[in-house]
C-alpha positions as a printed Julia matrix, in Angstrom:
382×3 Matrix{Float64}:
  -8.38   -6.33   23.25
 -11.84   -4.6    22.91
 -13.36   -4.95   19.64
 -15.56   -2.12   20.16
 -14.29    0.85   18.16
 -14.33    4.43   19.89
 -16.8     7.22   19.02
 -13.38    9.18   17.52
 -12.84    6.19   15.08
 -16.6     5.8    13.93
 -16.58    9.27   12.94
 -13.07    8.86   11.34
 -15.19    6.23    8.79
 -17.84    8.15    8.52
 -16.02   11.17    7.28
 -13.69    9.22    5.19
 -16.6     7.08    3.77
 -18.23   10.03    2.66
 -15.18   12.21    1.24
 -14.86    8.93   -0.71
 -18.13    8.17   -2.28
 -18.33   12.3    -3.16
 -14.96   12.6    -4.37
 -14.03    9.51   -5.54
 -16.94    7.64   -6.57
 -17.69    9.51   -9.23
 -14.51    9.57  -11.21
 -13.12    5.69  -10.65
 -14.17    4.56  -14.15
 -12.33    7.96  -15.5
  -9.34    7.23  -13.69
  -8.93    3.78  -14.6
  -9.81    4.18  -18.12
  -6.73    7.01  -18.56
  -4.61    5.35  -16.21
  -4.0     8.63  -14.18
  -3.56    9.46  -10.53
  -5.37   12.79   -9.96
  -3.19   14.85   -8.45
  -6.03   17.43   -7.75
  -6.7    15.29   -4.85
  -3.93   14.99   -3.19
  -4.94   18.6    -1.4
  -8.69   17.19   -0.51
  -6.69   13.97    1.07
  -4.19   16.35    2.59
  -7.04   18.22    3.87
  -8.12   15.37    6.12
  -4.88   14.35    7.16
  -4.93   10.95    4.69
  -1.07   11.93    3.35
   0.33   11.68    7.01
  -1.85   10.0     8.97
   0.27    8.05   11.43
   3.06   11.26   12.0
   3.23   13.82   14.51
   1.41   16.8    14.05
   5.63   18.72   14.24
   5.95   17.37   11.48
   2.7    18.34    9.56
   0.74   14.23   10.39
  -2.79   13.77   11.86
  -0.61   12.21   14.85
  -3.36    8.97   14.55
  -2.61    4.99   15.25
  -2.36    2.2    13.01
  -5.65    0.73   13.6
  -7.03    4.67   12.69
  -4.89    4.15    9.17
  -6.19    0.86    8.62
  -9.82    2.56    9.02
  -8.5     5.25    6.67
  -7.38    2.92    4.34
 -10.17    0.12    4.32
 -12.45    3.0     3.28
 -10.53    4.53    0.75
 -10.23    1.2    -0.77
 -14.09    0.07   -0.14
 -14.56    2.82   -3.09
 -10.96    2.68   -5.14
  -8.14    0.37   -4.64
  -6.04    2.15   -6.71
  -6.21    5.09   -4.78
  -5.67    3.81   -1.44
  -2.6     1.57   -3.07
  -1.23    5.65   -3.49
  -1.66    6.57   -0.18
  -0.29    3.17    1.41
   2.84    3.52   -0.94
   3.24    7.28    0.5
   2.18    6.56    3.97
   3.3     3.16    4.56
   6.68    3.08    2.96
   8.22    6.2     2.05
   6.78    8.62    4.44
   7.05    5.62    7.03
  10.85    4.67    6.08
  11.67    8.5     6.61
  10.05    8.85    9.77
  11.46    5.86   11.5
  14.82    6.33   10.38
  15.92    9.51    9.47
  17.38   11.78   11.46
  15.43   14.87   12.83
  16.91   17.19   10.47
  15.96   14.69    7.61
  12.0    14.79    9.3
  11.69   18.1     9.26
  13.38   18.29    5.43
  11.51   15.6     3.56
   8.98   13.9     6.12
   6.95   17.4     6.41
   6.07   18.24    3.11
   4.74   14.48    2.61
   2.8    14.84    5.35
   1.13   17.77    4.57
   0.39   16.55    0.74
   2.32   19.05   -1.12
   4.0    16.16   -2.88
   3.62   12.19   -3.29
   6.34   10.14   -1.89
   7.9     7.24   -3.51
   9.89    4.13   -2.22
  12.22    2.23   -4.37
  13.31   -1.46   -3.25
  12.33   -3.89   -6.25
  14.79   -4.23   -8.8
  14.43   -6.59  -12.68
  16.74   -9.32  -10.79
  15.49   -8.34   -7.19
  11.96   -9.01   -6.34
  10.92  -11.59   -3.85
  14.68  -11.92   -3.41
  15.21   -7.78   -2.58
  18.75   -8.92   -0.89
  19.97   -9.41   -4.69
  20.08   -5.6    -4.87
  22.53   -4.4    -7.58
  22.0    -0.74   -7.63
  25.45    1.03   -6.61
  26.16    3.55   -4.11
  30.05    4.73   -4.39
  31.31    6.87   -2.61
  32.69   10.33   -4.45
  33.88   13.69   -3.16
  30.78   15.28   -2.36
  29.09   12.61   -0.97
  27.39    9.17   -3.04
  26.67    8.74   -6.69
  24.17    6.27   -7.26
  23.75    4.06  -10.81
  21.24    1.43  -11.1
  17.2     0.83  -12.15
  14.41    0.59   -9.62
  11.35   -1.36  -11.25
   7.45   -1.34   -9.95
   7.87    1.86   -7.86
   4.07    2.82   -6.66
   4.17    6.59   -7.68
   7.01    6.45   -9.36
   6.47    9.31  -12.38
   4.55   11.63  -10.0
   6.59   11.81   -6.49
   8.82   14.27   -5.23
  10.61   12.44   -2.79
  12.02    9.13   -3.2
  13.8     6.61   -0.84
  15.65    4.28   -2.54
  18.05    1.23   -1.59
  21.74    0.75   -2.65
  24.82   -1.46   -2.15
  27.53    0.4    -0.33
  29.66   -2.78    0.7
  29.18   -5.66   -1.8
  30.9    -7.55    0.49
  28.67   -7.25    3.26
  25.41   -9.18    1.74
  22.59   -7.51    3.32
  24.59   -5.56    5.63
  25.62   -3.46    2.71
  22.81   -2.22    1.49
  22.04    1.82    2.72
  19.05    3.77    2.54
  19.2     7.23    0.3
  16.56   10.01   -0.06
  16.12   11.99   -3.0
  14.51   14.6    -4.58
  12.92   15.04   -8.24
  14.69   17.02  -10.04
  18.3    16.0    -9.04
  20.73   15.18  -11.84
  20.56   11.33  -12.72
  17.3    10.34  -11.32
  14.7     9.97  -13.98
  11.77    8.48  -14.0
  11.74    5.7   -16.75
   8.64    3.36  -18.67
   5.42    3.4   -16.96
   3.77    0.01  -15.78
   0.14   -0.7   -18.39
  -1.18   -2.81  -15.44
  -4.26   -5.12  -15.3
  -5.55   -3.77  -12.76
  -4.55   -0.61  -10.17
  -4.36    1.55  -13.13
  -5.14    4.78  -11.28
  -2.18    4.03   -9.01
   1.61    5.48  -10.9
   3.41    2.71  -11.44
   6.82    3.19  -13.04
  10.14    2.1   -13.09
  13.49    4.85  -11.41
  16.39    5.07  -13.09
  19.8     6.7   -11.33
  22.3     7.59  -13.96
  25.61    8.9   -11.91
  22.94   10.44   -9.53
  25.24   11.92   -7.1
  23.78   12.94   -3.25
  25.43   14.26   -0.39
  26.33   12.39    2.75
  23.27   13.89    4.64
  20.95   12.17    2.05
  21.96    8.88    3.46
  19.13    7.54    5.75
  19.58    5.66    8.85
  22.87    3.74    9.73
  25.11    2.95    7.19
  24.66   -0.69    5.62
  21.54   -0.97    7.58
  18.86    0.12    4.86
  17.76   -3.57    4.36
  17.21   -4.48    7.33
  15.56   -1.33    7.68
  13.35   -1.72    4.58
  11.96   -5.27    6.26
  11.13   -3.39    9.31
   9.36   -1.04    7.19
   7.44   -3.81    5.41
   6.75   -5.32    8.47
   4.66   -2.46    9.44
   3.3    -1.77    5.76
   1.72   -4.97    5.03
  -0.83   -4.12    7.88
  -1.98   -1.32    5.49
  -2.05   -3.77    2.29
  -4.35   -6.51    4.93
  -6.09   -2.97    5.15
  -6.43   -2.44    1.45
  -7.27   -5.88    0.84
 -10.24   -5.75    3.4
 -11.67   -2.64    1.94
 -11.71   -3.75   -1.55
 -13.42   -6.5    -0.57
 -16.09   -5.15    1.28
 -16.66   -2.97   -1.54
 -16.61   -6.42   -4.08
 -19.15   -7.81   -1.32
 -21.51   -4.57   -1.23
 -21.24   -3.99   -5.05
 -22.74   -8.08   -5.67
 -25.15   -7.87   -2.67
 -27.06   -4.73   -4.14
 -27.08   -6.93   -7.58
 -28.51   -9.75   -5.87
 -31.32   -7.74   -4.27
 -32.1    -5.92   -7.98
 -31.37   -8.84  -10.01
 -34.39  -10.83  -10.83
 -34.36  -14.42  -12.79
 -37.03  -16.78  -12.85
 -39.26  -14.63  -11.13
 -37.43  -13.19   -8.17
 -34.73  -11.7    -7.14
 -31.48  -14.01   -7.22
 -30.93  -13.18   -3.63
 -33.7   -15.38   -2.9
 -31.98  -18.63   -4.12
 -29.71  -20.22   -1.05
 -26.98  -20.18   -3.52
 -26.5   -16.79   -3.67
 -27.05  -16.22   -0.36
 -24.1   -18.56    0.55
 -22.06  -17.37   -1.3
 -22.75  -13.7     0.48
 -22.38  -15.1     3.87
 -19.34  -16.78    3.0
 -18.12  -13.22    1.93
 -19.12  -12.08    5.34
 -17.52  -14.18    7.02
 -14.25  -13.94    5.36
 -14.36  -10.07    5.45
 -14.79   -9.86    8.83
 -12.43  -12.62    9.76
  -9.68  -10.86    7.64
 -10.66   -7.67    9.15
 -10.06   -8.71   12.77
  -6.58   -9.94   11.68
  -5.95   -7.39   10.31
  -6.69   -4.88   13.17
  -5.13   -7.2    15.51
  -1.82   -6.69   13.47
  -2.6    -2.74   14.14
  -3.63   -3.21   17.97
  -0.25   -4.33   18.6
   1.98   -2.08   16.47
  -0.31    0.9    18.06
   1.4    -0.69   21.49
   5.05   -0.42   20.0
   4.88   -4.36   19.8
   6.81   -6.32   17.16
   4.3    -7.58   14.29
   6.55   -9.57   11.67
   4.57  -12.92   12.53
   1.03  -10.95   12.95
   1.45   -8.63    9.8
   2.55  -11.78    7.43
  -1.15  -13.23    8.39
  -3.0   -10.58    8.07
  -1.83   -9.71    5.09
  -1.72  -13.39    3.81
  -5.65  -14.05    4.69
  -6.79  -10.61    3.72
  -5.29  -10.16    0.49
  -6.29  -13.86   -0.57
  -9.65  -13.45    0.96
 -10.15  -10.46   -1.33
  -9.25  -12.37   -4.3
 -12.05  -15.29   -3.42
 -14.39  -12.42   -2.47
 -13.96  -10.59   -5.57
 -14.64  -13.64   -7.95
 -17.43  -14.54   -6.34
 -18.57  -11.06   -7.01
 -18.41  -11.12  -10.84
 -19.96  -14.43  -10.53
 -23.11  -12.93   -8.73
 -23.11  -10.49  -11.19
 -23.16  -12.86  -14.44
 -22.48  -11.57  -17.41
 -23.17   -8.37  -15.87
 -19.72   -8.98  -13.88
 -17.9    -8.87  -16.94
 -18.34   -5.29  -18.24
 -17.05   -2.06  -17.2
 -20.16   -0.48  -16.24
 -20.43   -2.61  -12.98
 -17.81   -2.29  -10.14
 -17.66   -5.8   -10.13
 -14.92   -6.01  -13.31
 -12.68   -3.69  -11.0
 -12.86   -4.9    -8.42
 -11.96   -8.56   -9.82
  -8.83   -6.83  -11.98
  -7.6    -4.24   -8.67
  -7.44   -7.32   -5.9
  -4.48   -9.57   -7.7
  -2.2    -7.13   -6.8
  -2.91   -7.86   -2.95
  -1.26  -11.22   -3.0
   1.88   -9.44   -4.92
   2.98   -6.18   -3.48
   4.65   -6.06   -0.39
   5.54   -9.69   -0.67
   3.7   -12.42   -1.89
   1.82  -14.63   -0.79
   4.67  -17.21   -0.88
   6.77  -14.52    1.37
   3.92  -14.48    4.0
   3.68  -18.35    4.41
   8.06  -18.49    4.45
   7.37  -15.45    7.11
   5.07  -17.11    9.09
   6.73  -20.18    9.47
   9.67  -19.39   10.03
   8.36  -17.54   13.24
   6.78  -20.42   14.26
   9.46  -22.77   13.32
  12.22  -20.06   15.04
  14.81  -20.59   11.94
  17.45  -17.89   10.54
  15.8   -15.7     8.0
């Protein structure tokens, strides 16, 4: 594997460094405050191809690899976790779950506008009695005359208030455990699906997070996605592949904790220097370092491979472990650096230290990644 990135992906950080510290900078405080997702930047995202970034160009994508959307996403994150948690959520999952299962018809229907950012995309898996354990699925999918009608409540949806499109999971064979769970895609604005309360989060607050509720939401046949009774298994494969983007996340976020306490420590002066001068601060930073870039090479490694159609259940469950609890270390150590300082809103620091929890949660835990990992290792049944 070279290390060495190409001159196309340098500029690709470049230009998505900069669109983020001019458009985004300036406005996280704002965002977080009113807990809103600004939808007047879903076009500037769209613009430079951020809402479809692994798809085909057919169907409206910037046709780029994973270890490009990890790039794209460790920068949007270096500036605002929340909104890069937004774009995973779209890319990642529901964008991701459409384009890998549904059929070309279903593409060109639903995959294209989300790649072209006229709407936000939501995916709905995680239910009040079906988290960790997403197999314990009790939304419904019966079958009626003119096609499915779905009844049940989706809970922690990323986007789930502001999407148009949503891909949801349902039983449509109790009888068949986790071979009878199916896939469905709907739009806002059908009868039955509502959006219900909205999440008031510790931290992420930019990002939508609500639950969906399907009330005799009835769809036709061709809304079904992928193989019938296969939209679990489907939905792991999916998360397979999005956890590289969370590792992604994670790594931004805290490279932007690391930055943020390193320009304190140069400014900040106690006892008659700056606190960068003592050797514990500076430990602590090269710890930081370290970590980052240790979580970082996972986490492109994870990409490397995907980008070369390999399978990356045991390499995506690391990555995403180490990054996302790297970020957490990284980002206390950053309010520490900062003091008191560290505590209030008017240093990135406090974000930063409320955003990163939700790395170790979404997308599995970190409890999922360790049972993932070793039971790779330890080849034992799922």
């Amino acid at each position: 594997m070279d290390l060495r990135p190409t001159d196309e992906q340098r500029l690709l950080r470049q230009t998505v460094r900069e669109f983020a510290e001019a458009e985004m900078a300036p406005h996280t405080l704002e965002w977080d405050e009113a807990q809103r997702f600004p939808l007047d930047l879903l076009p500037k995202l769209a613009g430079l191809g951020l809402m479809g970034i692994q798809f085909p160009e057919r169907y409206g994508g910037a046709a780029m690899g994973a270890v490009e959307y990890c790039i794209c996403i460790e920068e949007l994150a270096r500036v605002d976790p929340s909104i890069a948690l937004s774009v995973v959520a779209h890319n990642g999952l529901a964008a991701a779950h459409l384009y890998r299962f549904g059929s070309e018809a279903q593409r060109v229907r639903y995959l294209t506008p989300l790649a072209q950012g006229r709407h936000l995309g939501g995916w709905g898996l995680t239910e009040p009695q079906a988290g960790s354990d997403a197999g314990s699925t009790r939304t419904a999918a019966t079958r009626v005359a003119d096609g499915w009608q779905l009844n049940g409540t989706k809970t922690f949806t990323t986007n789930g208030t502001l999407a148009g499109t949503f891909v949801v999971m349902a039983v449509t064979d109790p009888g068949r455990g986790h071979h009878g769970i199916s896939a469905f895609v709907l739009e806002r604005g059908t009868p039955g699906l509502a959006s219900g309360r909205k999440e008031n989060k510790l931290g992420m607050r930019a990002s939508d997070t609500a639950e969906l509720l399907l009330t005799d939401c009835v769809v036709p046949d061709d809304q079904r996605l992928g193989a019938l009774g296969e939209g679990f298994i489907g939905a792991l494969r999916v998360l397979d592949a999005g956890r590289i983007g969370i590792a992604a996340l994670a790594v931004g976020l805290a490279q932007g904790a690391y930055e943020a306490a390193r320009r304190h420590a140069v400014v900040r002066e106690q006892f008659g220097q700056a606190i960068a001068g003592f050797q514990a601060i500076q430990f602590k930073l090269a710890d930081m370092a370290t970590q980052i870039e240790a979580a970082r090479w996972l986490t492109y490694r994870a990409a490397y491979l995907q980008d070369r159609g390999r399978a990356t259940t045991r390499e995506s469950a690391m990555a995403k472990l180490f990054s996302s609890e790297t970020a957490v270390r990284v980002a206390e150590e950053g309010v520490q650096i900062h003091g008191g300082y560290g505590f209030v809103k008017d240093y990135p620091a406090e974000k930063f230290f409320r955003d990163v929890k939700l790395t170790t949660i979404g997308e599995g835990t970190s409890e999922i990644q360790r049972l993932v990992i070793a039971r790779e290792y330890l080849d034992v049944p799922a």
